[in-house]
C-alpha positions in Angstrom: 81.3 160.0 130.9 83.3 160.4 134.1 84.0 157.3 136.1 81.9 158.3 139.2 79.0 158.6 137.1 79.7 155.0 135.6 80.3 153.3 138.5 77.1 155.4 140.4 75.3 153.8 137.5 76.2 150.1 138.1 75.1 150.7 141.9 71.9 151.9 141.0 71.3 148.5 139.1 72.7 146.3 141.7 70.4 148.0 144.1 67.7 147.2 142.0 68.4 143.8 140.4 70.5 142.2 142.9 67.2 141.6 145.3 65.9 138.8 143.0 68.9 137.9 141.7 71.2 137.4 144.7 74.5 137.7 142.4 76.3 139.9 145.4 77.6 138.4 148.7 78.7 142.1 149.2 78.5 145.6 148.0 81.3 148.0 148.6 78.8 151.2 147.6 81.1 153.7 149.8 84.4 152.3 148.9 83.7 152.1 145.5 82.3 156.1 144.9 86.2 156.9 146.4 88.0 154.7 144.1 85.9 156.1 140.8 86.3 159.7 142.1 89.9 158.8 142.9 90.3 157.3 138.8 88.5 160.9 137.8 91.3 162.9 139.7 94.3 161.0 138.4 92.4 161.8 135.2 91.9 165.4 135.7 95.1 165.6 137.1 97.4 164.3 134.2 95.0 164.0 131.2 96.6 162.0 128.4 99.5 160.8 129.9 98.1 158.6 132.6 97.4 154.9 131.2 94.6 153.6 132.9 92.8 151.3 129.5 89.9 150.4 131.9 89.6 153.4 133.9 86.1 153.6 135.6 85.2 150.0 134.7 82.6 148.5 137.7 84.0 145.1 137.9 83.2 142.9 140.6 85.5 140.1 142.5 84.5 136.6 143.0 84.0 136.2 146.7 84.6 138.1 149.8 88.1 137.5 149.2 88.3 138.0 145.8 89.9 141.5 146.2 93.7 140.4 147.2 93.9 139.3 143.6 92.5 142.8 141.9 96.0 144.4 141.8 96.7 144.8 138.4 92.5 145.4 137.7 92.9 148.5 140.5 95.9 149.4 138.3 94.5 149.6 135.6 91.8 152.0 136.8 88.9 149.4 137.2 86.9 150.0 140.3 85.5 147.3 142.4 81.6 147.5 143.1 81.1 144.1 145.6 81.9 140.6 146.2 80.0 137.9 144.1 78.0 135.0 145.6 80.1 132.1 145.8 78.6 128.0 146.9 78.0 128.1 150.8 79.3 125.1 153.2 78.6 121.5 152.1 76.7 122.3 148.5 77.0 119.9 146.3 79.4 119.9 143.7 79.3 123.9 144.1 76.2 124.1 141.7 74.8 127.5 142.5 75.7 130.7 144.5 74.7 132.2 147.7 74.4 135.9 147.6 73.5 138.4 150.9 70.1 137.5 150.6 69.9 134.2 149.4 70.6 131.5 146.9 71.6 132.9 143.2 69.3 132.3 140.6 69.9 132.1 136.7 68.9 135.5 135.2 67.4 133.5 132.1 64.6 131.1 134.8 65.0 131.7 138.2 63.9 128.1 138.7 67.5 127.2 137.3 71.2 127.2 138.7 73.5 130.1 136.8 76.0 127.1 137.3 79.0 127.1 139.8 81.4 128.0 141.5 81.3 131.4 140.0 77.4 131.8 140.3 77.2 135.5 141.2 79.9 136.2 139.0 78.2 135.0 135.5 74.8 135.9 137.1 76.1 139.6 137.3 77.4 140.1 133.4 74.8 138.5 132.4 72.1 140.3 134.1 74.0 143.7 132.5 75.3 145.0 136.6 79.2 144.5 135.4 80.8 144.3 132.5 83.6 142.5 134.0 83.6 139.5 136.9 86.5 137.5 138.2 85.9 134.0 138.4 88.4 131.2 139.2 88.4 127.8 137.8 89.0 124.3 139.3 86.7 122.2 137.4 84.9 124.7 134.9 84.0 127.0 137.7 84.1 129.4 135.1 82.9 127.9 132.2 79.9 126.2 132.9 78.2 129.5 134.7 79.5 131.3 131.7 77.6 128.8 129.4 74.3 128.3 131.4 74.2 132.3 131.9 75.0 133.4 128.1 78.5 135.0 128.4 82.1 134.7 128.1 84.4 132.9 130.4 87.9 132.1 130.0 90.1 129.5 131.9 93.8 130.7 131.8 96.2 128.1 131.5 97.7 126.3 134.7 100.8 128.8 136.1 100.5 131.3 133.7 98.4 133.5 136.6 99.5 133.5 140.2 97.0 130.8 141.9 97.2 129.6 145.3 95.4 126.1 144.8 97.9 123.6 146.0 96.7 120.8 143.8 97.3 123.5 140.7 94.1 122.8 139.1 92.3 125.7 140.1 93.6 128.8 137.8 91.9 132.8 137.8 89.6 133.0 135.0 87.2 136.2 133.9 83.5 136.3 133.2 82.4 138.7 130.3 80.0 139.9 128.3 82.1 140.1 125.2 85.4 138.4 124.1 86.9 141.9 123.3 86.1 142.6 127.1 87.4 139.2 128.1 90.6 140.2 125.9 90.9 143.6 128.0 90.9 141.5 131.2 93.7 139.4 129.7 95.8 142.3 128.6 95.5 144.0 131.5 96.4 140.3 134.1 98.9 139.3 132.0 100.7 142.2 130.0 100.8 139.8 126.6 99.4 142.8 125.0 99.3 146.6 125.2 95.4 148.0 123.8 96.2 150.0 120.8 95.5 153.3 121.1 95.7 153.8 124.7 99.5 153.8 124.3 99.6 156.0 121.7 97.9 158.8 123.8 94.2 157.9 123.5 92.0 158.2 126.2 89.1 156.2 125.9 85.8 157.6 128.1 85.7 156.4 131.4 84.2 153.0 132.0 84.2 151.8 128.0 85.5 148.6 127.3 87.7 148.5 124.3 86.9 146.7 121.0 90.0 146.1 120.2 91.2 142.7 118.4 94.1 140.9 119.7 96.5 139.1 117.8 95.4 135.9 116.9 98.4 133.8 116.6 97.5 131.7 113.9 95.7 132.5 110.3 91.9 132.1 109.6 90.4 129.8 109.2 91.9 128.2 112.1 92.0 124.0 111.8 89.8 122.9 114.4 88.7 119.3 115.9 85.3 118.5 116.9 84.2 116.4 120.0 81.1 115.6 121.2 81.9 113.8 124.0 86.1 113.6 123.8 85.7 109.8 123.9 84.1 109.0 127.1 81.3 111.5 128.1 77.6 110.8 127.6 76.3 114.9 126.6 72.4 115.2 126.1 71.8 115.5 122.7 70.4 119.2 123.3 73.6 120.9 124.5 76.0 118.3 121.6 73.5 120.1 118.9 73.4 123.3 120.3 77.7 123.5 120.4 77.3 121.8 116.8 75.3 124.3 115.5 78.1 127.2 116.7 81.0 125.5 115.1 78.8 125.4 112.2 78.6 129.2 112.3 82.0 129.6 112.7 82.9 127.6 109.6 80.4 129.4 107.6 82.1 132.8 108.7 86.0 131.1 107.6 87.2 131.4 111.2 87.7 127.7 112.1 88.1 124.8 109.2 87.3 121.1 110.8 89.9 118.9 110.4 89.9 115.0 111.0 93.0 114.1 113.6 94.9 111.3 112.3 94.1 109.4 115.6 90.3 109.9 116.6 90.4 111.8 120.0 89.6 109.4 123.0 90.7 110.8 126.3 90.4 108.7 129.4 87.3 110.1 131.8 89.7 112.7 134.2 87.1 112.8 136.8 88.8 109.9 139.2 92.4 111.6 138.5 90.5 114.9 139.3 89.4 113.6 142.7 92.2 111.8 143.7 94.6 114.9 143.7 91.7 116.8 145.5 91.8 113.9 148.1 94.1 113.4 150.7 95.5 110.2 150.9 94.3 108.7 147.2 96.1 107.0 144.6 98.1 110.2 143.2 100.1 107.8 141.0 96.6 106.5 139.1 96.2 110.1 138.7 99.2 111.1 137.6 99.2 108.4 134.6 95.8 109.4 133.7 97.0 112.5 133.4 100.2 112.0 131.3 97.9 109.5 129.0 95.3 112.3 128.1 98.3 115.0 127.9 100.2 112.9 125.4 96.8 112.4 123.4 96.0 116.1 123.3 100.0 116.8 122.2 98.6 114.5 119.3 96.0 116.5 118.7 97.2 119.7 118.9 99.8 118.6 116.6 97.4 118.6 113.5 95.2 121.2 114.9 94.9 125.0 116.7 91.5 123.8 118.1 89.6 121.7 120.1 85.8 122.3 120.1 83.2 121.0 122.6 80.1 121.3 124.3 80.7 123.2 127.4 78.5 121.1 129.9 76.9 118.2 128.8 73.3 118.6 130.6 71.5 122.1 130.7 70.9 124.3 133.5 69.2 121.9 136.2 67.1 123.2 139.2 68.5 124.3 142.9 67.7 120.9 144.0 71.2 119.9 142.7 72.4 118.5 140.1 71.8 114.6 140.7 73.7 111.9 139.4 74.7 113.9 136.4 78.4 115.5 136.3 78.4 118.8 134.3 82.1 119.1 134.8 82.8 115.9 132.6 84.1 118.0 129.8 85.5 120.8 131.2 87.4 119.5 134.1 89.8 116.8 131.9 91.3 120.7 130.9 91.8 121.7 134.8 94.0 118.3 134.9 96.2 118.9 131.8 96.7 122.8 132.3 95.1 123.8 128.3 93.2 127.2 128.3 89.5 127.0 127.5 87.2 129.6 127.3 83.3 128.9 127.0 81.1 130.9 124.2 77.2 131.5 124.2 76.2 129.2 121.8 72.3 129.7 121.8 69.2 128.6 123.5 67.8 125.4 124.7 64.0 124.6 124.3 63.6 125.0 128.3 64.9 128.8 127.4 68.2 128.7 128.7 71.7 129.5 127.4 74.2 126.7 126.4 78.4 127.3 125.3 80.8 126.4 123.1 83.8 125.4 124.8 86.9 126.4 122.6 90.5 124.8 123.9 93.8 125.6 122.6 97.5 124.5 123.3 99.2 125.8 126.7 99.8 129.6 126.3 97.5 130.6 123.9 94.5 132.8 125.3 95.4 135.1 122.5 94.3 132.3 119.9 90.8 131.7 121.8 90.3 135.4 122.8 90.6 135.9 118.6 88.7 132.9 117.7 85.5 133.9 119.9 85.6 137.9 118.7 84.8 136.3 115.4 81.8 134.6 116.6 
C-alpha cells in the first residue's frame, strides 16, 4: 500500500470521528497528501536503498507547536496528519483537551476525561485515527491519558531527549497503540536501535508499523517490585486491583518475577517538590532534598530489582467537571522529579467501562527494558 493511500485513509477517519471526538486542534489535510506523495517518490525513486522504517506512517503532533520537534519522525518517512488537542488557558490541572470544535472527550464514555495534557493525543490512537501521537510529559501527561484511553505511553528519561522545559521535568514521550509501535518511535528519536530488516534491504509496505522486538537488556523473567501506593498515595481500590491483576499476568507468562526489596519502598509524597520547582520564588532547597531522599531510595531499589510496578493513576477517569480534590498525578509525577523512564500499559477495564494502566518504571536509560517488558504483555 502506497503511503498517499495510507495517510488519505487516516484523513477520511479524522473527518469522520474527529467531530465527536474533538482529538485535533488542527488538521494539516493539504500538507499532509504532499509529504505522503513526497515519501512515495523517494520510494519510487530509489527503491530498496532508501531507509525510511516508518515511511507513510500518519502520526500526529501534540499541539500546534508540536511540529518543530518531528525532525527525526519526518526523517524517517512518517507524515504528519494535524495538531492534537491540548488543555486550553486556566484548566485545571490540565485534565482534558480542547480540540477545533470543542472539549476532548474519552473515546471509551464521552462523559469522561481521556486524561491530560496529552488529551487529543491518546484520544487519537485510541480511537484507531493514528497509529502514532507525540505526547510530552511533566507530570504523567503522558501516562495517565495513555491509561484512562487504553494505550501505550512512554516517559523517556529526563535529558536523554532534547526538551525545552526549564525546570527539566517535562521530557517528549509517545502515545501508541502497541509497545512494538512505541519501540519504533524510540528507535527512530533516539537511534539506540536500528529495526532489523530494514537495514538489511527490506522494505516494509508503506505506513506498517514494525513488530519487531527490541533488545530487552535483562533476562526473563525480569525481578520486579510491586507498589500500590509507593508509601504515601491513597489509590482507589479499583485501579490498585486492576494494575494487580496485570502484574499477575505478567508473572503467569515468566516475564516479570516479584521480588521483596530488602527495605520496603516508602518514597516521600513529590507533589510539594513538584510544585515548588514549577513556582517561582518557592523553597527550591525543600525540593531539592525531597528529591535526593526519594532518588537515593529508588537507587535502593533498583539495586535488587529491574522493575518497579504501579498503578498508573490512582482514581479512574473522572468527568469534565475536573478532577476535584483528587491528584491523579500522585504516582506518576514522583518519576518527572527523579528523571526514571515509565511507560503506562492498558491493564483492563473498570466497572464504570473505562480503561485503567500499569505503570512499569525502570532505572535511568532503560526504555529498551520497559519497551521489552510491555511487548510481552
Amino acid at each position: 500500500m502506497r503511503a498517499a493511500d495510507v495517510v488519505a485513509a487516516a484523513l477520511d477517519r479524522i473527518e469522520r470521528t474527529d467531530p465527536q471526538l474533538c482529538a485535533f486542534a488542527e488538521v494539516w489535510r493539504d500538507e499532509a497528501v504532499r509529504r505522503a506523495r513526497e515519501v512515495d517518490a523517494r520510494l519510487d525513486r530509489r527503491g530498496m536503498d532508501v531507509f525510511l522504517p516508518l515511511a507513510g506512517v500518519p502520526v500526529a503532533v501534540k499541539g500546534r507547536h508540536g511540529l518543530r520537534a518531528a525532525g527525526p519522525l519526518l526523517a524517517a518517512g512518517c507524515v504528519p496528519v494535524g495538531a492534537t488537542s491540548v488543555p486550553g488557558p486556566g484548566t485545571p490541572w490540565q485534565t482534558w483537551g480542547l480540540g477545533a470544535r470543542g472539549r476532548t472527550v474519552n473515546p471509551w464514555r464521552a462523559d469522561r476525561t481521556p486524561g491530560g495534557s496529552s488529551a487529543g493525543a491518546a484520544a487519537a490512537v485510541a480511537a484507531g485515527l493514528v497509529p502514532l501521537a507525540t505526547g510530552g510529559d511533566g507530570a504523567g501527561s503522558v501516562r495517565i491519558p495513555a491509561a484512562w484511553c487504553g494505550v501505550v505511553g512512554l516517559k523517556t528519561t529526563s535529558g536523554r531527549l532534547p526538551s525545552g522545559d526549564r525546570t527539566g521535568l517535562a521530557v517528549p514521550g509517545v502515545l501508541a497503540r502497541s509497545a512494538s509501535d512505541a519501540g519504533l518511535w524510540w528507535t527512530v528519536v533516539s537511534g539506540e536501535r536500528a529495526p532489523a530488516g530494514v537495514m538489511s534491504g527490506e522494505r516494509a509496505p508503506a505506513g506498517v508499523m514494525s513488530g519487531e522486538r527490541a533488545p530487552a537488556g535483562a533476562a526473563l523473567p525480569v525481578p520486579a517490585v510491586w507498589s500500590p501506593d509507593l508509601g504515601f498515595a491513597d489509590p482507589d481500590p479499583e485501579p490498585v486491583a486492576l494494575a494487580r491483576a496485570a502484574v499477575e499476568r505478567l508473572v503467569a507468562a515468566g516475564v516479570v518475577r516479584l521480588v521483596r526489596p530488602r527495605v520496603p519502598l516508602r518514597l516521600t509524597d513529590p507533589g510539594p517538590a513538584w510544585l515548588a520547582l514549577r513556582t517561582p520564588g518557592s523553597d527550591l532547597a525543600g525540593a531539592e532534598r525531597v528529591r535526593a531522599e526519594n532518588d537515593r531510595r529508588l537507587a535502593g531499589l533498583f539495586a535488587d530489582a529491574e522493575l518497579l510496578l504501579t498503578p498508573t493513576a490512582p482514581i479512574a477517569p473522572h468527568g469534565h467537571e475536573g478532577p476535584g480534590d483528587r491528584y491523579s498525578t500522585s504516582l506518576t509525577w514522583g518519576f518527572n522529579l527523579s528523571g526514571h523512564p515509565a511507560l503506562s500499559l492498558p491493564a483492563g477495564f473498570g466497572g464504570d467501562g473505562c480503561p485503567a494502566g500499569l505503570q512499569l518504571v525502570a532505572p535511568p536509560g532503560r526504555e529498551a527494558l520497559l519497551l521489552a517488558v510491555a511487548r510481552e504483555a
